[in-house]
C-alpha positions as CSV (number, residue, x, y, z in Angstrom):
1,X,-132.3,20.1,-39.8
2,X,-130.1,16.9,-40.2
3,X,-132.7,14.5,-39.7
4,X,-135.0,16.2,-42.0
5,X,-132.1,16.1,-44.4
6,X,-131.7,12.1,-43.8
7,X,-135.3,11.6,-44.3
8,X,-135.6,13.4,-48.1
9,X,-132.4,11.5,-48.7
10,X,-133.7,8.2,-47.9
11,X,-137.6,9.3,-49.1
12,X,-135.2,9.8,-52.5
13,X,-133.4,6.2,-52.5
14,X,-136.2,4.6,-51.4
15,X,-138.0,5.8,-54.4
16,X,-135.3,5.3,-56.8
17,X,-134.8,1.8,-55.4
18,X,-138.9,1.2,-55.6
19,X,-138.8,2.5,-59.3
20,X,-135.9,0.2,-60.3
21,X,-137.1,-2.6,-58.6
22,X,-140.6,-2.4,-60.8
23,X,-139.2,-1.4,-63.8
24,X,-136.7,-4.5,-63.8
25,X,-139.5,-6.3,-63.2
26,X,-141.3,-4.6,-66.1
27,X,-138.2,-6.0,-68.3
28,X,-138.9,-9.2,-67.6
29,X,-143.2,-9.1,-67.8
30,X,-143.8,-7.0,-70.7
31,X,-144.7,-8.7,-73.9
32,X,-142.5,-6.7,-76.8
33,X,-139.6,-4.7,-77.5
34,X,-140.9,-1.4,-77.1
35,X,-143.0,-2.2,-73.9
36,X,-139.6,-3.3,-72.3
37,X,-137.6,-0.5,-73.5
38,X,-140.1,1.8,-71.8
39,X,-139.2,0.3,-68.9
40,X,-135.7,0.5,-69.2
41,X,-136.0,4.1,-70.1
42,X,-137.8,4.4,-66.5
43,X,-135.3,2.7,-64.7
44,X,-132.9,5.3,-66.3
45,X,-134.5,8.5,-66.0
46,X,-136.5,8.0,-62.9
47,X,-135.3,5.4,-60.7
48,X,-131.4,6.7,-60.9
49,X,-132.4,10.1,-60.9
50,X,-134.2,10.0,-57.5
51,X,-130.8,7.8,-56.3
52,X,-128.5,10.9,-57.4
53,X,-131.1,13.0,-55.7
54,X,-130.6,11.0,-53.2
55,X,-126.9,11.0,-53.1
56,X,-126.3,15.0,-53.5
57,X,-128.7,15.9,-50.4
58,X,-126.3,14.1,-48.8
59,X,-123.0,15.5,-50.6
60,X,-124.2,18.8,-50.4
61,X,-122.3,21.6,-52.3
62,X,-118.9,20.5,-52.8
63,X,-116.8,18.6,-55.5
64,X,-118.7,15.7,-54.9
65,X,-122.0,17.0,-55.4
66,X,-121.1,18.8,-58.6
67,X,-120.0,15.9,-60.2
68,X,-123.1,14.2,-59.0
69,X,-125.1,17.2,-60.8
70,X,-123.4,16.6,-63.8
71,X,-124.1,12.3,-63.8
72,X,-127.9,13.4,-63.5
73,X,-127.8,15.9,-66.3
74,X,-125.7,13.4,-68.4
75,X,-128.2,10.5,-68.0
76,X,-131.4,13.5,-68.2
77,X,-130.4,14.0,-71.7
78,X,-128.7,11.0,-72.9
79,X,-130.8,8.5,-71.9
80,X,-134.3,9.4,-73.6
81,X,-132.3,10.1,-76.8
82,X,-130.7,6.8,-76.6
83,X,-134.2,5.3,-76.2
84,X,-135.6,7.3,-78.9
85,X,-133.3,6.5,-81.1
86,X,-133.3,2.9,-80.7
87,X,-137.0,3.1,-80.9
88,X,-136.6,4.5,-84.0
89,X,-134.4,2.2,-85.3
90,X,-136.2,-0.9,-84.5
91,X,-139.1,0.6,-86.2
92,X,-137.4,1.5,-89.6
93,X,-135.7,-2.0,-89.2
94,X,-139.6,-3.6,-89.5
95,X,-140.3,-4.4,-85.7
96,X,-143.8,-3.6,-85.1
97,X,-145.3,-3.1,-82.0
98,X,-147.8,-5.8,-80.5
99,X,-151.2,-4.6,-80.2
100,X,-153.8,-5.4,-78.5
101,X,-156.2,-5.9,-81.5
102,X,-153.5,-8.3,-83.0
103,X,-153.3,-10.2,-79.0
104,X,-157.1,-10.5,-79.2
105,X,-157.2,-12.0,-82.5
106,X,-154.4,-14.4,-82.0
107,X,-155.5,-15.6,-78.7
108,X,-159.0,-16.9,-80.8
109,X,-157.4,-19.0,-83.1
């Protein structure tokens, strides 16, 4: 049972790590705003959940682990809001997204 346990928990921070690795490189490749906040949003909500995973297999039910439950939930609901809002914002603020019919007719001239 223990080593099962030790191999979800590093199955879980593999993952997380493997998810954060790509989306920070994802920050740095993407072309626009809203491309690299989606990957900043991933980083967020899917590479540091599966780390927390990660983390309460490990702690299992005590103080520790509670608190770790309530990180996850905290970054579960804040973090797409945060995203979404600041989405928002940059597109009342004028910031349009690039598309690829606008890449296509720029890369012609």
């Amino acid at each position: 049972m223990n080593m099962a346990l030790d191999l979800a928990t590093w199955a879980c921070l593999a993952g997380g790590g493997f998810f954060c690795v790509v989306s920070g490189v994802g920050l740095i490749r993407m072309p626009d705003f809203y491309t690299r906040m989606h990957a900043a949003s991933l980083i967020e909500t899917l590479g540091a959940g599966l780390i927390l995973l990660g983390l309460l297999l490990q702690a299992g039910f005590t103080l520790i682990g509670a608190k770790l439950v309530m990180i996850g939930l905290l970054i579960f609901f804040a973090g797409p809001t945060a995203t979404h809002a600041l989405a928002k914002a940059a597109l009342v603020r004028g910031l349009k997204p690039r598309l690829a019919a606008q890449e296509d007719v720029s890369s012609k001239r």
